[in-house]
C-alpha positions in Angstrom: 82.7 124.8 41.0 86.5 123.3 40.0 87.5 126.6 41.7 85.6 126.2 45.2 86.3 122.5 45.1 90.2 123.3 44.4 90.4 126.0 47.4 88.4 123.6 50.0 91.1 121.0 49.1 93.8 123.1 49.5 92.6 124.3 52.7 92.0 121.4 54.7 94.7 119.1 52.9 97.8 120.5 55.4 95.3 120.0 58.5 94.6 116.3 57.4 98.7 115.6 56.7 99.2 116.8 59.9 96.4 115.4 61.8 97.8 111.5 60.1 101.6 112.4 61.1 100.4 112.7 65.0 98.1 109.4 64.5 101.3 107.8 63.1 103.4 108.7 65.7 103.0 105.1 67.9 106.7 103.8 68.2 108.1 103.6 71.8 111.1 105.9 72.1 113.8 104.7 74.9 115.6 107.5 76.5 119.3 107.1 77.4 119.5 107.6 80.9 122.3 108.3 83.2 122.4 104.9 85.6 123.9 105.9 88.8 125.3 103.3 91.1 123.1 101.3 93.0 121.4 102.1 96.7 120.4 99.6 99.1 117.2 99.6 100.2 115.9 98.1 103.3 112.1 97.4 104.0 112.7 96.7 107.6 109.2 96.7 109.1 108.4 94.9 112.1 104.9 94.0 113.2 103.5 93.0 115.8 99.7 91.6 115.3 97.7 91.6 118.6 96.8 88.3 120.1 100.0 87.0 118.6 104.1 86.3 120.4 105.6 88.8 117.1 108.7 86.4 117.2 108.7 85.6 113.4 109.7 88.4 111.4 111.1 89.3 107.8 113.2 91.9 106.7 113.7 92.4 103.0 117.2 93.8 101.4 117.1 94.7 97.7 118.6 97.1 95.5 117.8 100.2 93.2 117.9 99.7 89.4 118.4 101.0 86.2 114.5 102.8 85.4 113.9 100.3 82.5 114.1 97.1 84.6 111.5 95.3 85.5 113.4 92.8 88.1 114.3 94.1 91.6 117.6 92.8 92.4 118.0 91.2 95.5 120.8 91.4 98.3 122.4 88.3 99.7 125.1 87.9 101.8 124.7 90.8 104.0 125.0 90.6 108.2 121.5 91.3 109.7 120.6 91.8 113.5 118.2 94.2 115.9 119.1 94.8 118.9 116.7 95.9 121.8 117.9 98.3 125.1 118.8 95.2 127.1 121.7 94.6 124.7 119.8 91.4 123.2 120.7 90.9 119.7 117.8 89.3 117.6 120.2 87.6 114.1 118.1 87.9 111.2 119.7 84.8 108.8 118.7 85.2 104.5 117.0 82.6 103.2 119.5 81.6 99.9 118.8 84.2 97.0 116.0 85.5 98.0 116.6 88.7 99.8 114.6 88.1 102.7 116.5 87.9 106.5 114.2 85.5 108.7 114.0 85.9 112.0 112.2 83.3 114.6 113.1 84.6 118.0 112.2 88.2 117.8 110.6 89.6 121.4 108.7 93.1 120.9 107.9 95.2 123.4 106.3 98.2 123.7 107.7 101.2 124.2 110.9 99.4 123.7 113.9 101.0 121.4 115.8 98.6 118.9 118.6 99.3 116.8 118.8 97.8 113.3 122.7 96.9 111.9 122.9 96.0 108.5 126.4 95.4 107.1 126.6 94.9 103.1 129.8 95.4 101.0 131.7 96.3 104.0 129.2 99.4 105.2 127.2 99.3 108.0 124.2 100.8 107.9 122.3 101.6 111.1 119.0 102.9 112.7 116.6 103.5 115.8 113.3 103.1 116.3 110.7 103.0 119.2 107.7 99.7 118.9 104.3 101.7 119.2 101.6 100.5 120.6 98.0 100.9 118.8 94.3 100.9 120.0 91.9 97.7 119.3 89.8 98.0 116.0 86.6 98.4 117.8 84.1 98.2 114.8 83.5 98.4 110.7 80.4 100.2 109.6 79.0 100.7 105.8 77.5 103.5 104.0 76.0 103.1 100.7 75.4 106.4 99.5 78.8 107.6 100.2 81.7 109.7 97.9 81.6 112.9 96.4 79.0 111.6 94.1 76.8 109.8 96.6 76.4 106.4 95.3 79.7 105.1 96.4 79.9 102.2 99.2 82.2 104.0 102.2 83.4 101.6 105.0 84.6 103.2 108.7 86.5 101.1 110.9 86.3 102.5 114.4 89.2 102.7 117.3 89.4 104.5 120.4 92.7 106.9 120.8 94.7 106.8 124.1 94.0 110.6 125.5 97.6 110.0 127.9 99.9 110.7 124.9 100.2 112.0 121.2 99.5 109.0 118.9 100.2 108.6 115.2 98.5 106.1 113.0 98.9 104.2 110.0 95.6 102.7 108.1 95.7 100.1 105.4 92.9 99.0 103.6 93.0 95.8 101.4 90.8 94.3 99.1 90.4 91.6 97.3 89.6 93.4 94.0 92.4 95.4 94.1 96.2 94.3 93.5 97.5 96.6 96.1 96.8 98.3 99.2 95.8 101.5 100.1 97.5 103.8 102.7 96.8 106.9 104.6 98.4 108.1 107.8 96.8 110.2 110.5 97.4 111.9 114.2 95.2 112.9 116.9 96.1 116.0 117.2 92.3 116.8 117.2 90.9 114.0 118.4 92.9 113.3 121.6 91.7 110.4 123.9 88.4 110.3 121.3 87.0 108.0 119.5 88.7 108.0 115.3 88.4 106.0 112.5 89.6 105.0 109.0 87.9 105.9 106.0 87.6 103.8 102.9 86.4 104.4 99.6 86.8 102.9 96.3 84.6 103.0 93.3 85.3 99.3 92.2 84.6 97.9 95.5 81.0 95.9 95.4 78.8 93.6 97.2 80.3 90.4 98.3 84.1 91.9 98.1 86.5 91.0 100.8 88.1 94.2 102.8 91.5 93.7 105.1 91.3 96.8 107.6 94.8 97.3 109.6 95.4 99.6 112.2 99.4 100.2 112.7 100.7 102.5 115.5 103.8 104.2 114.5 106.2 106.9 115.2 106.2 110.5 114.7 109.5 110.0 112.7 108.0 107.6 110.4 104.3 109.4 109.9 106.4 112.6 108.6 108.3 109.9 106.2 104.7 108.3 104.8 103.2 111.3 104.8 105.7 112.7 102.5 105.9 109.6 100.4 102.3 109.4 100.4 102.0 113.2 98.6 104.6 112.8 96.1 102.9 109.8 95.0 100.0 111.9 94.4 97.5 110.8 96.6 97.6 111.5 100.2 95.2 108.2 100.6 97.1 106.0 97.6 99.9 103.6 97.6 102.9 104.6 98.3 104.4 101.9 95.9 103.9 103.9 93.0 107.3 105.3 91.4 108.0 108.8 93.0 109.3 111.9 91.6 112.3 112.8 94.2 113.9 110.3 96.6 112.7 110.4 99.9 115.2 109.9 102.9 114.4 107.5 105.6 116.0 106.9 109.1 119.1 104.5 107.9 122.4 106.0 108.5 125.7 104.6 106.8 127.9 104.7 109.4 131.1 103.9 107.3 130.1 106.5 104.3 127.4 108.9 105.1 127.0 110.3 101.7 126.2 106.7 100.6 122.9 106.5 102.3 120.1 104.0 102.0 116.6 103.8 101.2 113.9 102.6 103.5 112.5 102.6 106.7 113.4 101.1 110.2 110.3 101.1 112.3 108.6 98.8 114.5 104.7 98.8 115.4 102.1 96.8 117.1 98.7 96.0 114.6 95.3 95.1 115.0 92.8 94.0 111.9 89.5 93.0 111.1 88.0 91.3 107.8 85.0 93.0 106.4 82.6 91.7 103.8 80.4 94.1 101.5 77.3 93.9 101.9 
């Protein structure tokens, strides 16, 4: 019996040492990473919301920081200002330490082309955009036995495509049990001058919750950049504010030194939304 007893002992006793070093192994382990020199990076989006003048508009400067931050470091001082095809120049003027450029003049139009200037640390960096119009939000509708699995609420809002031209879309979906939104982008290249819509599914989202639906038009330029963005951050209907695994070029140009490019996104669009409540 010693025997047996001895042999079981000695043949589990290695698996059990082993199985406690991996239980053991909790303590954080900070890599030393290479910190390269910081980017700008330019969240220059300008909206225009239906039913509204669009003359008040933000543009955000920050810059890129070492991975184990957790502050975004903000740009001040820079020179800020869009200009439209007439030659009128919007200035865009930072309110103190914060990084955002305020503007209260700002006149969209659509169709129009702007130019966005920004000059920080003695670089100017530049880029040109087209303000696209969008279709009217025409309707939200609920299904209750929606998802893969059948049992998930499903929301559609409803829009009607202009069948004169190729159109690109960006959808947004935001709710108030979630911290961020939720992107997708889509064309019509199937469904010209047809009716389309946005699909919305999400497994926490319940009776009684409040859903944010936002239609954006946009460029073809700027649907390849989100849809790219979108797919490296792993879900072609996610946010794209998760932390991606390869920079992603937008259309800012440094006119002074090209190799030192920024990040971001110039584009200008026209928006529509509607509030949903779950039933």
């Amino acid at each position: 019996m010693v025997k047996i007893i001895y042999k079981i002992v000695s043949f589990f006793l290695p698996l059990l040492l082993i199985l406690l070093s991996l239980i053991s192994c909790e303590d954080v382990v900070n890599v030393d990473l290479d910190t390269a020199p910081p980017k700008l990076v330019v969240d220059a989006s300008i909206k225009w919301q239906k039913g509204t003048s669009g003359n008040e508009q933000i543009i955000y400067l920050t810059t890129t920081g070492d991975y184990y931050t957790t502050d975004v470091p903000k740009v001040s001082g820079a020179t800020v200002y869009i200009t439209d095809e007439n030659s009128n120049q919007f200035n865009f003027t930072e309110n103190p330490g914060t990084g955002q450029y305020i503007c209260g003049n700002f006149i969209p139009t659509i169709d129009g082309i702007y130019t966005l200037t920004v000059n920080y640390n003695g670089e100017i960096y530049t880029a040109t955009e087209t303000l696209k119009a969008v279709p009217t939000i025409d309707s939200v509708s609920q299904n209750d036995n929606g998802g893969f699995t059948g049992d998930e609420i499903e929301l559609k809002f409803f829009f009607q495509d202009n069948g004169n031209e190729d159109n690109f879309y960006l959808i947004q979906f935001t709710g108030s049990f979630t911290s961020l939104p939720e992107y997708a982008v889509v064309d019509d290249e199937f469904f010209q001058g047809n009716q389309m819509f946005g699909l919305y599914i999400n497994e926490d989202m319940q009776a009684g919750d409040d859903v944010t639906c936002t239609l954006q038009g946009i460029s073809e330029t700027y649907y390849n950049y989100m849809n790219i963005l979108l797919s490296i951050a792993g879900d072609n209907s996610g946010s794209p504010f998760q932390t991606p695994p390869a920079t992603v070029r937008g259309n800012l140009v440094n006119q002074t030194d090209f190799d030192n490019y920024a990040l971001g996104f110039f584009r200008l669009s026209e928006i529509d939304t509607m509030n949903y409540i779950v039933e």
